[in-house]
Steps between C-alpha positions, in 0.01 A plus 500: 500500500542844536498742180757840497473732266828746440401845357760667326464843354735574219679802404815506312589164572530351154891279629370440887154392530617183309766461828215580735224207360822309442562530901175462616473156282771368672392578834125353462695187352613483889109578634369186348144584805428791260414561123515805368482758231693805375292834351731690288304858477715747191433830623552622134848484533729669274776287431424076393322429825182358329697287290711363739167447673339328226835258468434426852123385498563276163748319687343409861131440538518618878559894365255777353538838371275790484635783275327841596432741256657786679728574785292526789751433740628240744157464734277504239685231329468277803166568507462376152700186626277434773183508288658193324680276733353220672657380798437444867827748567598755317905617465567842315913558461730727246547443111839597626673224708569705780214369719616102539219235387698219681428643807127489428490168758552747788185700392307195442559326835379873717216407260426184679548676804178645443603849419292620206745775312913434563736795381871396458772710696794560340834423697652807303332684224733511172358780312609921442463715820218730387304178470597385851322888606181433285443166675545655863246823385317251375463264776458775763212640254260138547619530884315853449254447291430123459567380854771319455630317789877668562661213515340349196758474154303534175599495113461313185573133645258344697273228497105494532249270577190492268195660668769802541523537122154447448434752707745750337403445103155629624667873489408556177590899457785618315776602774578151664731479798554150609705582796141698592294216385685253718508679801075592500470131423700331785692533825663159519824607357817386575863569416820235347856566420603419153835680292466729263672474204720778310323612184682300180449732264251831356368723773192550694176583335415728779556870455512751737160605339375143500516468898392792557136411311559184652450706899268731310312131462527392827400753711235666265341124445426359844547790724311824549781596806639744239193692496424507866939582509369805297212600719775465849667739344271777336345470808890566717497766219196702593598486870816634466402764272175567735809537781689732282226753458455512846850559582499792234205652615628467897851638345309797305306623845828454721742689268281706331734434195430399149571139447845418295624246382384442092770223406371277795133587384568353139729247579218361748214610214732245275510272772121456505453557140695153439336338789171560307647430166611159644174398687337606148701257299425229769159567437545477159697195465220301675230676274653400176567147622110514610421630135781183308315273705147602414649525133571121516832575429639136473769336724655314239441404129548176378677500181544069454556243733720235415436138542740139502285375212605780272148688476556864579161617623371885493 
């Protein structure tokens, strides 16, 4: 008999994680070939989330929680899910309802198909427009960067076969990406329709400033493209300006004129002054991750973890 694990990070979902373990009980009562267990990660919510949490692993012996001691965000949490679970597949879904744990059977069974990473596709996405646009950039920035396949769907629900998350909890440094991690690990990836659900209640936990460390992550992590991006173009740079100077001096000999023209000379000394500001920061974004990492900065921080029999355990 197989074993599946759910991973659920949790984040201001104190009234619908309960309806999301709730759902998937119901549904493994239906999958009587697999056993399974549910990891509950609190990523230090603000609102009653651990306690709802804790209600939840008294009362079933199939459920865990791990209670973080800060908010290190939704892939971290995972992370700290997958260093914990045991089974021979592992499911991560929402605290939030919207992604449907009933439909997990259709993951499972591409599974058994022999694919080792399935991604649901939503039929229709139910969530705020600006969130729709961060999920395009953010898909065409792995196409980019990561090398993911075009026609390829990825987000939070999917299901994962074991060596795939062994594989990923090796990453130990402090700026996980598990979209990243998944992708270096494996190309047997497949695609299946599933419905996605209108949000019950609260909002999303993701910021505008949230996904944008959350590309920062991803293409700063497991790609170096940006940096060669950055060399393309100081290099496109220097010819053009190498071009310009001998147009001017060309221009200078054939006119026998003094060279006009001072607004376009700032506005293209601007130009390449934030060109070089940019590549700079580039430079420096992967420098300081270099220094966090050799600072053993950690990924996540344990707070508890949270146990059927009632022992809490640092």
């Amino acid at each position: 008999m197989q074993k599946i694990s759910y991973v659920i990070p949790c984040y201001r979902s104190a009234h619908t994680v309960d309806g999301v373990v709730a759902e998937i009980t119901a549904k493994m009562q239906t999958l009587p070939a697999y056993d399974y267990e549910v990891i509950l990660v609190n990523d230090c919510s603000p609102d009653d989330t651990l306690g709802t949490i804790r209600r939840l692993v008294a009362a079933d012996a199939h459920l865990q929680g791990v209670n973080l001691a800060k908010n290190f965000g939704q892939h971290a949490a995972l992370m700290a899910g997958f260093h914990q679970c045991s089974g021979d597949i592992i499911v991560c879904l929402d605290d939030d309802g919207q992604t449907p744990a009933d439909e997990v059977d259709k993951l499972l069974d591409k599974i058994q198909e022999g694919f080792d990473v399935v991604y649901a596709r939503y039929d229709s996405k139910r969530q705020a427009g600006w969130r729709n646009l961060g999920s395009w950039v953010n898909s065409k920035m792995t196409e980019v960067m990561l090398g993911k396949p075009p026609e390829l769907v990825v987000n939070s629900y999917f299901a994962a076969r074991r060596f795939v998350v062994d594989e990923m909890i090796r990453y130990e440094h402090c700026y996980p990406y598990v979209i990243g991690l998944v992708l270096r690990t494996t190309k047997s990836i497949a695609n299946v329709s599933v419905h996605h659900r209108a949000r019950e209640e609260g909002r999303s936990g993701y910021t505008l400033g949230k996904l944008l460390n959350l590309w920062m992550n991803g293409f700063t992590s497991f790609s170096v493209k940006p940096l060669r991006i950055a060399t393309y173009f100081g290099t496109l740079s220097a010819l053009a300006g190498f071009c310009y100077l001998i147009y001017i001096v060309i221009n200078h000999f054939v006119s026998h004129a003094a060279p006009l023209g001072w607004a376009s000379t700032t506005a293209l000394l601007l130009l390449l002054g934030g060109a070089i500001l940019i590549v700079l920061g580039l430079i420096g974004e992967y420098v300081g991750r270099i220094y966090m990492c050799a600072n053993a900065a950690p990924q996540y921080v344990v707070r508890e973890y949270l146990h059927h029999d009632g022992e809490d355990r640092p």
